[in-house]
The first five atom37 places (N, CA, C, CB, O) and aatype in JSON, in Angstrom:
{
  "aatype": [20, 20, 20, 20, 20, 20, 20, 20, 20, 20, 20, 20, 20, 20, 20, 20, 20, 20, 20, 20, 20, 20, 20, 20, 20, 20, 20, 20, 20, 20, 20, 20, 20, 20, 20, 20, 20, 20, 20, 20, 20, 20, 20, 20, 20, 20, 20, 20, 20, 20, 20, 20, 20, 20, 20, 20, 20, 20, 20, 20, 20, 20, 20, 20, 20, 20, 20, 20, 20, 20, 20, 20, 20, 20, 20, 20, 20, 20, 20, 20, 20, 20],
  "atom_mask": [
    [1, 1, 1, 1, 1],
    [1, 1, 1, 1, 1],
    [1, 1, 1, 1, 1],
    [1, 1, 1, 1, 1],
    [1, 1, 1, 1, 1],
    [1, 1, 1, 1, 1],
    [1, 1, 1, 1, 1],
    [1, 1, 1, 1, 1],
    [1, 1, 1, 1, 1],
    [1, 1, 1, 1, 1],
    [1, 1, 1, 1, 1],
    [1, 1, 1, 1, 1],
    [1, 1, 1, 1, 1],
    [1, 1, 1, 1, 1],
    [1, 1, 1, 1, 1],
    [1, 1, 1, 1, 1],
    [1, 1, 1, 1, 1],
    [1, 1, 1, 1, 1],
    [1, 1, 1, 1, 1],
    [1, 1, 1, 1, 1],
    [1, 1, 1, 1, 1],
    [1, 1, 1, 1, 1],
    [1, 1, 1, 1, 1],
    [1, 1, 1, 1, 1],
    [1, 1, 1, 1, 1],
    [1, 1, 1, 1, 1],
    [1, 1, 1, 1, 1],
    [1, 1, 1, 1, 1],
    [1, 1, 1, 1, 1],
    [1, 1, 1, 1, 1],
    [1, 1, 1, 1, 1],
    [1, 1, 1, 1, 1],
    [1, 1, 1, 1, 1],
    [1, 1, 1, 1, 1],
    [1, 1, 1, 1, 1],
    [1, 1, 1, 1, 1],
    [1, 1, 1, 1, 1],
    [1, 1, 1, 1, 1],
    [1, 1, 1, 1, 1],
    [1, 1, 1, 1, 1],
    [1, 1, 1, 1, 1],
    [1, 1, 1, 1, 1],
    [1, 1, 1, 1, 1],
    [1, 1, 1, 1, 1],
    [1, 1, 1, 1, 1],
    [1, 1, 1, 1, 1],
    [1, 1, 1, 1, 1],
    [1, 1, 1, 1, 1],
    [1, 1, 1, 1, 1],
    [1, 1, 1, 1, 1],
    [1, 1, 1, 1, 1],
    [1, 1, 1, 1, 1],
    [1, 1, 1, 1, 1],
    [1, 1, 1, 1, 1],
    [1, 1, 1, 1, 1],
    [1, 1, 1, 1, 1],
    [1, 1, 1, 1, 1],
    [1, 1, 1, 1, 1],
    [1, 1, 1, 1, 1],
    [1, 1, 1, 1, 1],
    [1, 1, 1, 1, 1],
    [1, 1, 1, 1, 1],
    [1, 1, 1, 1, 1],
    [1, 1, 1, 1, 1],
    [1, 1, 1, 1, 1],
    [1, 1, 1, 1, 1],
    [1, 1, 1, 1, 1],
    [1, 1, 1, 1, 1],
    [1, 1, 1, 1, 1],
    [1, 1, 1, 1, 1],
    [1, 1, 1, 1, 1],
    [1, 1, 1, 1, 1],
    [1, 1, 1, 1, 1],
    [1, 1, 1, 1, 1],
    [1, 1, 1, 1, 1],
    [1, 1, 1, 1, 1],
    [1, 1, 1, 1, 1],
    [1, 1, 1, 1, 1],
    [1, 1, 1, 1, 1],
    [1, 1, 1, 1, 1],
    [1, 1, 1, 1, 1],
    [1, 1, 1, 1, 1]
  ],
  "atom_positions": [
    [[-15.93, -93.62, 154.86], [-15.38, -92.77, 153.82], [-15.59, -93.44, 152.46], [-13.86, -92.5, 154.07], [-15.41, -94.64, 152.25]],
    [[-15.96, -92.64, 151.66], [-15.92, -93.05, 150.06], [-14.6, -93.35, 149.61], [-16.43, -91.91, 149.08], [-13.66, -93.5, 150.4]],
    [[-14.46, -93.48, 148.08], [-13.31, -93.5, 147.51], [-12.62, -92.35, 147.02], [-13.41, -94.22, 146.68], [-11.5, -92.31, 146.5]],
    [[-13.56, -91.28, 147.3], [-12.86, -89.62, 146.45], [-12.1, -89.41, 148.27], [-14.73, -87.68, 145.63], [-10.91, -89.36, 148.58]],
    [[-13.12, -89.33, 149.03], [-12.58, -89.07, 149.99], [-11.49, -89.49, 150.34], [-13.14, -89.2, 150.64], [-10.66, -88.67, 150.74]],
    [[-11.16, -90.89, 150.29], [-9.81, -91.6, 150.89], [-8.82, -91.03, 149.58], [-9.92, -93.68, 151.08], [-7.66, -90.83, 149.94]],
    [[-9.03, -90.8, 148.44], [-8.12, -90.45, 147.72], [-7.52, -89.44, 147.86], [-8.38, -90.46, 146.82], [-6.37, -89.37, 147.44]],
    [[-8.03, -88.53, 148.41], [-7.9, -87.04, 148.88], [-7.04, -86.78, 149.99], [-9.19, -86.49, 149.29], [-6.19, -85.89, 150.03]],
    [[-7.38, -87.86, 151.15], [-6.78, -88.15, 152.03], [-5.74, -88.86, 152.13], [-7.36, -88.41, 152.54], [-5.02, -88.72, 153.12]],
    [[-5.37, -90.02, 150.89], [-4.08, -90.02, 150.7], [-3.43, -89.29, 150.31], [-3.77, -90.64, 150.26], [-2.26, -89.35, 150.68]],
    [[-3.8, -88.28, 149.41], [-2.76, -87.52, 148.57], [-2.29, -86.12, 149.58], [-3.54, -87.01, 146.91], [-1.46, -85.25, 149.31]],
    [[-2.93, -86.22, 150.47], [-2.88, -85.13, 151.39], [-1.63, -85.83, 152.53], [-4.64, -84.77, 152.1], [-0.65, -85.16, 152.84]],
    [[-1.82, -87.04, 152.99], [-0.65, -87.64, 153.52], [0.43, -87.99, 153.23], [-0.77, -88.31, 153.84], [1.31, -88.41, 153.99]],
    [[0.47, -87.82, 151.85], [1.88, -88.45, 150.88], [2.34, -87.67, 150.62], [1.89, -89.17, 149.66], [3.51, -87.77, 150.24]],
    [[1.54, -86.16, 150.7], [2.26, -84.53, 150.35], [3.06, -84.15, 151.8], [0.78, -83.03, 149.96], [4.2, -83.74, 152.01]],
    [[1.87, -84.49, 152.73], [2.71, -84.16, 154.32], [3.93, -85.24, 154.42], [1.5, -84.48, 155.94], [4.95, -84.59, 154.63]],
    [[4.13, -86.14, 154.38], [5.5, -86.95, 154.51], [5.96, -87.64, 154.01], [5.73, -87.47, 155.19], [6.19, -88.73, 154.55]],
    [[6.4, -87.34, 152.52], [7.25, -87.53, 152.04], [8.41, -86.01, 151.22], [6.6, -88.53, 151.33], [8.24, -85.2, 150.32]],
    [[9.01, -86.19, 151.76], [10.03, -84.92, 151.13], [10.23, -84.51, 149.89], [11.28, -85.09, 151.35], [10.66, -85.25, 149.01]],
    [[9.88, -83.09, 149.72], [9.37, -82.71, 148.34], [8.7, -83.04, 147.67], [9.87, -82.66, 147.67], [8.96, -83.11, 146.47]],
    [[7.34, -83.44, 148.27], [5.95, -83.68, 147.97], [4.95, -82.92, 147.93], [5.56, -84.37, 148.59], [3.9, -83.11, 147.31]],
    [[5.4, -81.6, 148.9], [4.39, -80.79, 149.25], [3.94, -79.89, 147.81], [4.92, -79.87, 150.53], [3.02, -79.09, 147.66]],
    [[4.92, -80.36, 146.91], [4.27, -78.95, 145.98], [4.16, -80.04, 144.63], [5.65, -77.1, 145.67], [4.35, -79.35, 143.63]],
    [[4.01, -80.98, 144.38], [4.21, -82.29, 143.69], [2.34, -82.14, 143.03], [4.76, -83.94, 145.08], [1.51, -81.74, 143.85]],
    [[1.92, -82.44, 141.75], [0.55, -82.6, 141.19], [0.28, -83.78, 141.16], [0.3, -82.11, 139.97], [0.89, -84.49, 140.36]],
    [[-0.58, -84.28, 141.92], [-0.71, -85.42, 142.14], [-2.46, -85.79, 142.14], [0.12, -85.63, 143.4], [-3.43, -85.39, 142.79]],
    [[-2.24, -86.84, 140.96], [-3.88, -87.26, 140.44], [-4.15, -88.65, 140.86], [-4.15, -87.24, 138.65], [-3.23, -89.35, 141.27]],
    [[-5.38, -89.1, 140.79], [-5.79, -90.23, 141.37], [-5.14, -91.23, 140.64], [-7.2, -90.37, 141.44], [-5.24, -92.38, 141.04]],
    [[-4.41, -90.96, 139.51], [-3.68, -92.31, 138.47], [-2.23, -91.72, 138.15], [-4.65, -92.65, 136.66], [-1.58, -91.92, 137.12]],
    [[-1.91, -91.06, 139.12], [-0.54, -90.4, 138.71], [0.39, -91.84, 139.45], [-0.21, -88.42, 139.58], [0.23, -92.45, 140.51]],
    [[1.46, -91.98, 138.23], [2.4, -93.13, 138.75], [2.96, -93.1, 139.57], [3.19, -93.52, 138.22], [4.11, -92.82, 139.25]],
    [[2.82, -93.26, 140.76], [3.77, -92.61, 142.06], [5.2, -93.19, 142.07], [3.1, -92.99, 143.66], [6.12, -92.39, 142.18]],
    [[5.55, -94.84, 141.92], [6.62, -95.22, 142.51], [7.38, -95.2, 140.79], [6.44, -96.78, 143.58], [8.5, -94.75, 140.55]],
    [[6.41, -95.8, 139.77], [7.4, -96.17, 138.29], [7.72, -94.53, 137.76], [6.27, -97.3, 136.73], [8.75, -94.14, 137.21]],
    [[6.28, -93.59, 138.15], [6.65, -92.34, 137.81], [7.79, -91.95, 138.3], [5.81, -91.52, 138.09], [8.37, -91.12, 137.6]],
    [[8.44, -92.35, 139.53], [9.89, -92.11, 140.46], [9.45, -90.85, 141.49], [11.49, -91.56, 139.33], [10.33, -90.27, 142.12]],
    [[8.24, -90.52, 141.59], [8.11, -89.43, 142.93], [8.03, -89.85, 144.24], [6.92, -88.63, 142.9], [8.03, -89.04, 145.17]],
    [[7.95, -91.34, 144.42], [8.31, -91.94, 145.42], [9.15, -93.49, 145.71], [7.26, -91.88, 145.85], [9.45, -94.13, 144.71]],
    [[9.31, -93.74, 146.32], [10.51, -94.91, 146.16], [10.12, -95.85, 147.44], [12.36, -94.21, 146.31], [9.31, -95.67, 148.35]],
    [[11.1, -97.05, 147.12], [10.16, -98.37, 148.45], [10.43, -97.93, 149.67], [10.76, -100.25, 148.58], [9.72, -98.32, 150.6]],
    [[11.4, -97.12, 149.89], [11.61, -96.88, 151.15], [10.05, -95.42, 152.14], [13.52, -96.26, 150.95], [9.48, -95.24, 153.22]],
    [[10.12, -94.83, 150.71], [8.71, -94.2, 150.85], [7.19, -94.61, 151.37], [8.52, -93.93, 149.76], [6.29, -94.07, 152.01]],
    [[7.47, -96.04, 150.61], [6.11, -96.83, 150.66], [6.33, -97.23, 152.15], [5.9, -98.23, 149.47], [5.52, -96.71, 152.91]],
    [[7.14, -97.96, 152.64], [7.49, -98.43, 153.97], [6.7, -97.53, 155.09], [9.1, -98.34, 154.15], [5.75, -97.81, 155.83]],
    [[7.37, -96.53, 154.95], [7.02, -95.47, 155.82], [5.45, -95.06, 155.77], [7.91, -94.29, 155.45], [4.76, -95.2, 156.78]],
    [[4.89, -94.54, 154.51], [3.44, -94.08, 153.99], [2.88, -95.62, 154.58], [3.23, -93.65, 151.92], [1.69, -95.54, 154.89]],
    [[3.22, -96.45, 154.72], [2.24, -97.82, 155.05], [1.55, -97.64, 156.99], [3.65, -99.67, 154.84], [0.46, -97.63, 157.56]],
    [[2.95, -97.55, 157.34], [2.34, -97.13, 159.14], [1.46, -95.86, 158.94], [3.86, -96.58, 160.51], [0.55, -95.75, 159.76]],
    [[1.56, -94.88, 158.0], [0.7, -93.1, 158.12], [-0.79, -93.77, 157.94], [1.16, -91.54, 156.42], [-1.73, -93.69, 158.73]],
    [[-0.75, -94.52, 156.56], [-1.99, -95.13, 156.26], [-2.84, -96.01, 156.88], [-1.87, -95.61, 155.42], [-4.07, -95.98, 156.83]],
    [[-1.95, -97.01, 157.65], [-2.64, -97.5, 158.71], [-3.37, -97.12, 159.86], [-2.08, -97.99, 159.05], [-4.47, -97.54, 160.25]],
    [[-2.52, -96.19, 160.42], [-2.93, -95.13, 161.48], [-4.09, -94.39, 161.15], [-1.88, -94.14, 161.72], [-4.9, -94.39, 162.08]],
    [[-4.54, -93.62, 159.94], [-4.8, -92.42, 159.72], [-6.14, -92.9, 159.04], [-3.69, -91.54, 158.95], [-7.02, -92.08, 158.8]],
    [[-6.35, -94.61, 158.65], [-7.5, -94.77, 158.22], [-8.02, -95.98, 159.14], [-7.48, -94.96, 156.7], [-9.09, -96.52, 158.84]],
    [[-7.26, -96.46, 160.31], [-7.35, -97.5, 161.24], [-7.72, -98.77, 160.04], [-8.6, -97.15, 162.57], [-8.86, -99.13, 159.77]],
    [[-6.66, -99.22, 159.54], [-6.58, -100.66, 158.69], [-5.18, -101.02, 159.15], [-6.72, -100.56, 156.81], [-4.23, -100.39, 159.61]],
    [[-5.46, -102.48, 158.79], [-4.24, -103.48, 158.96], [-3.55, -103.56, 157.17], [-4.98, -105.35, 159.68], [-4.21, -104.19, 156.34]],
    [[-2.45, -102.99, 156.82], [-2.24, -103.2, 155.67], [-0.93, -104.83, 155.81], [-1.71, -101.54, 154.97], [0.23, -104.93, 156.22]],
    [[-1.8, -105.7, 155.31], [-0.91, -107.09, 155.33], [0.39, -107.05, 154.59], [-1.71, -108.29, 154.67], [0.67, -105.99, 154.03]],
    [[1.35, -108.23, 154.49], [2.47, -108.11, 153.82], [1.64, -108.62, 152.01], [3.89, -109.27, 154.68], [2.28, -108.47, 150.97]],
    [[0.49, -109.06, 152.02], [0.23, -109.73, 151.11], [0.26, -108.72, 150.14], [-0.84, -110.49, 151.26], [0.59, -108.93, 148.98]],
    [[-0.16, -107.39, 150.68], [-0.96, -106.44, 149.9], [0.13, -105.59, 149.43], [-2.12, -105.65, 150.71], [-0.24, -104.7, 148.65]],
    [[1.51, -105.63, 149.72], [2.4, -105.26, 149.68], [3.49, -105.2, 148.18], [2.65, -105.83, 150.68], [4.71, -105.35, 148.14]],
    [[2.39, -104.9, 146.93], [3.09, -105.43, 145.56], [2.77, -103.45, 145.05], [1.93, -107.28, 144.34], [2.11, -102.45, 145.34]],
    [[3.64, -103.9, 144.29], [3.66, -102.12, 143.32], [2.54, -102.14, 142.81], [4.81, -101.74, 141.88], [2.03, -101.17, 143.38]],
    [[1.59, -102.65, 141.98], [0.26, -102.2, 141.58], [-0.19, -101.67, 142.92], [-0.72, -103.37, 140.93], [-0.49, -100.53, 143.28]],
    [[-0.17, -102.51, 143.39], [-1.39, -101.94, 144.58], [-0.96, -100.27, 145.25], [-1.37, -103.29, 146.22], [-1.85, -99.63, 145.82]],
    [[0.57, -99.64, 145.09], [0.8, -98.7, 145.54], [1.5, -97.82, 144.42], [1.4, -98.97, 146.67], [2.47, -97.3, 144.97]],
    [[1.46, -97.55, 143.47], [1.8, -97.21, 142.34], [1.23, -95.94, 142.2], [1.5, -98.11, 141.41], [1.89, -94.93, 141.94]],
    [[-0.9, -96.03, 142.51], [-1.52, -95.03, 142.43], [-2.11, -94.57, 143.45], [-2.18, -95.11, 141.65], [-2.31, -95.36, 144.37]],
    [[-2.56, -93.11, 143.59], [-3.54, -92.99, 144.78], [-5.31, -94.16, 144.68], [-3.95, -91.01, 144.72], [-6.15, -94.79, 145.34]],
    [[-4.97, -93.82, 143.55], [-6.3, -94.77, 143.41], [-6.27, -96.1, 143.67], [-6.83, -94.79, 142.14], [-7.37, -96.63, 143.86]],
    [[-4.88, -97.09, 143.74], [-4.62, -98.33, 144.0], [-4.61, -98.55, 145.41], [-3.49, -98.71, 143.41], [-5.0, -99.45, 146.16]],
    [[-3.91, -97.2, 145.56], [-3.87, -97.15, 147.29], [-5.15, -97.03, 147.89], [-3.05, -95.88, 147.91], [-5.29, -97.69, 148.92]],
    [[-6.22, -96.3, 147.46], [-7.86, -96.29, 147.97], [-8.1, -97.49, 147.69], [-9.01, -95.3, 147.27], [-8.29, -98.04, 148.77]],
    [[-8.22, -98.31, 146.79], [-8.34, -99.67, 146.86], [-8.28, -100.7, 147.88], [-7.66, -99.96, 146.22], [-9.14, -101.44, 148.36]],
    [[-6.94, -100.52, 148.11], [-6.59, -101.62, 149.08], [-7.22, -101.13, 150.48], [-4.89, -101.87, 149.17], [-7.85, -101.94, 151.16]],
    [[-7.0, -99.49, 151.0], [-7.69, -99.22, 152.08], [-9.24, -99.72, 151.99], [-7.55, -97.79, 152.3], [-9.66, -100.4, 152.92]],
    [[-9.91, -99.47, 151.14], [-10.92, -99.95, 151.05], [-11.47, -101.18, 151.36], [-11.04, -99.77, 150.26], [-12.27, -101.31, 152.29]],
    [[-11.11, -102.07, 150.67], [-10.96, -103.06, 150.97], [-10.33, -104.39, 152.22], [-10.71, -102.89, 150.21], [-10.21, -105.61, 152.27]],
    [[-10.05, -103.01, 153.23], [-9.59, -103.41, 154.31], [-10.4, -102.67, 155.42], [-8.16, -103.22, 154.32], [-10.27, -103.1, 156.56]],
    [[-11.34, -101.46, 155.19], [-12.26, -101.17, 156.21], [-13.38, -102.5, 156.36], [-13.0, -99.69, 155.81], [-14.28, -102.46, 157.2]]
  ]
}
């Protein structure tokens, strides 16, 4: 997968589970957690979907707010872990 692709595909998983997401505009640099549309307990959860759904190991290392802030931070790190 590219990077539009995985972006797509996150934003498509973060709409399916997280609550009141489904109707949420969500861009490849939209602030997810400082913007407040999602929260750590969010990330927790979106971390096992992402793992699963792109077969990566997401470490505790990788585990800082830049890195999950954006969809695009989030393609990053998946990336970087295929």
């Amino acid at each position: 997968m590219n990077k539009q692709e995985i972006e797509a595909k996150v934003t498509e998983l973060i709409r399916a589970n997280i609550d009141g997401a489904e109707s949420l505009e969500i861009a490849e640099d939209t602030m997810l957690i400082t913007g407040g549309y999602i929260d750590s307990f969010d990330i927790v959860s979106l971390i096992s979907v992402f793992e699963e759904a792109f077969g990566v190991t997401l470490p505790f290392d990788d585990l800082e707010l830049e890195n999950f802030d954006t969809v695009s931070s989030i393609a990053d790190v998946i990336l970087s872990r295929q």
